[in-house]
C-alpha positions as CSV (number, residue, x, y, z in Angstrom):
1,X,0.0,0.0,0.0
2,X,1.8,3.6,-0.9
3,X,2.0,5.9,1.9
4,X,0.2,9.4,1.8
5,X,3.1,11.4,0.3
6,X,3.7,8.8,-2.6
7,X,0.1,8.7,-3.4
8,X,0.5,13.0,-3.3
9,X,3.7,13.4,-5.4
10,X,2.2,10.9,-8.1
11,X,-0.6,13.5,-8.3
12,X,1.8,16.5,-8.5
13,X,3.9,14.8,-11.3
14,X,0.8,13.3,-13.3
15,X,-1.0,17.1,-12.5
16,X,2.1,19.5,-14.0
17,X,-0.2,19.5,-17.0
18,X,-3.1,21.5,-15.7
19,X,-1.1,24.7,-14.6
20,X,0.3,24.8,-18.5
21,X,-3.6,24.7,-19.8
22,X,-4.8,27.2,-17.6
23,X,-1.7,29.4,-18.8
24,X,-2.1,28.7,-22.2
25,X,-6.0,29.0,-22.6
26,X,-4.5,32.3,-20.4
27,X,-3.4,33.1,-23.8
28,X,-6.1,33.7,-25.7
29,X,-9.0,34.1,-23.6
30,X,-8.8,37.0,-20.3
31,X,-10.7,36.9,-17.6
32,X,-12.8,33.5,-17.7
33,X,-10.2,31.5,-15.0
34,X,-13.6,30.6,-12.9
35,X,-15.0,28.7,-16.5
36,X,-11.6,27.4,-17.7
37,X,-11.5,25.9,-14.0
38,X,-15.2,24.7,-14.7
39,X,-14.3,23.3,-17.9
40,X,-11.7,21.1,-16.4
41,X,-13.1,20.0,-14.0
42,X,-16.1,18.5,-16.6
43,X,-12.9,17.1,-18.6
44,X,-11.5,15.4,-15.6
45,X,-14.9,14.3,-14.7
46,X,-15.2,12.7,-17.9
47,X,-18.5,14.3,-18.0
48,X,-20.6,17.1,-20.0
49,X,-20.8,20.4,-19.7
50,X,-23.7,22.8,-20.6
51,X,-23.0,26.6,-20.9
52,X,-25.0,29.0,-20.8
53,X,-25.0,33.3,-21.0
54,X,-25.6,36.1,-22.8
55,X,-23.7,36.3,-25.8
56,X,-20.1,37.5,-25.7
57,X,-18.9,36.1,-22.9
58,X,-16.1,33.8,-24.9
59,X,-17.9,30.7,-24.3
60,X,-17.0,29.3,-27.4
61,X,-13.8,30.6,-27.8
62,X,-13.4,29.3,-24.5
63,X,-13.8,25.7,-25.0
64,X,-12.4,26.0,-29.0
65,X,-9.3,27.1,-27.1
66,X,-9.1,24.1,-24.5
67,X,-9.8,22.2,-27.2
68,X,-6.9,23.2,-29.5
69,X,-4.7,22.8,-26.4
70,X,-5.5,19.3,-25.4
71,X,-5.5,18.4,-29.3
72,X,-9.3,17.1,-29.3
73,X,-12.2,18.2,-31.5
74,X,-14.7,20.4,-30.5
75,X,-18.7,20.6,-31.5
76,X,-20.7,23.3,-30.8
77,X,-24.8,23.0,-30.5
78,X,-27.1,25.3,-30.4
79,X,-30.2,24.9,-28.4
80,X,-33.7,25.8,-30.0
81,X,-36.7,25.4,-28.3
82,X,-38.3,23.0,-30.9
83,X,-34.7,20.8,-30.2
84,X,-35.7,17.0,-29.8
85,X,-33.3,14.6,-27.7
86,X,-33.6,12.7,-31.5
87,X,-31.7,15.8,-33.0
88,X,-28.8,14.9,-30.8
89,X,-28.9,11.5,-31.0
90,X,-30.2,10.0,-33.6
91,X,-33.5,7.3,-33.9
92,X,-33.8,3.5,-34.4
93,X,-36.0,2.8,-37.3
94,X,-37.0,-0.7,-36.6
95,X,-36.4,-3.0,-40.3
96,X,-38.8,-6.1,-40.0
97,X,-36.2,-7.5,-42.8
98,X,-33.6,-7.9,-40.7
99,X,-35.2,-7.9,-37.0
């Protein structure tokens, strides 16, 4: 079983990578540390994130940023009140061919 300070340098030296996002989204986008920290915490979650506010606030630039950095792709979607969960998703058409 590692002891406490092994477990916490293994998470220092698997971590440096964070600080050097934060700087480089720091880069391009001023004044959005609380959503960059937001937006990493979702990625490190593994989970989705859902932004919302008035336009201009760099959300997109934001995340098209974070996204350049950690060499992913990115998809923007925008909501409309007629949008069905089948827009996102997709439907099963059921083939009675094929079962």
């Amino acid at each position: 079983m590692k002891s406490t300070q092994e477990i916490t340098a293994q998470v220092q030296q698997l971590g440096q990578w964070i600080p050097a996002l934060r700087a480089q989204v720091g880069h391009v986008v001023v004044g959005q540390k609380y959503l960059v920290d937001r937006l990493l915490l979702g990625l490190l979650a593994n989970g989705h994130i859902l932004l919302e506010g008035v336009p201009g606030l760099a959300k997109t630039l934001t995340v098209k940023t974070m996204a350049a950095c950690i060499q992913t792709g990115f998809q923007r979607l925008q909501f409309t009140p007629d949008l069905l969960p089948a827009d996102l998703i997709g439907t099963l058409i059921y083939n009675p061919r094929t079962g």
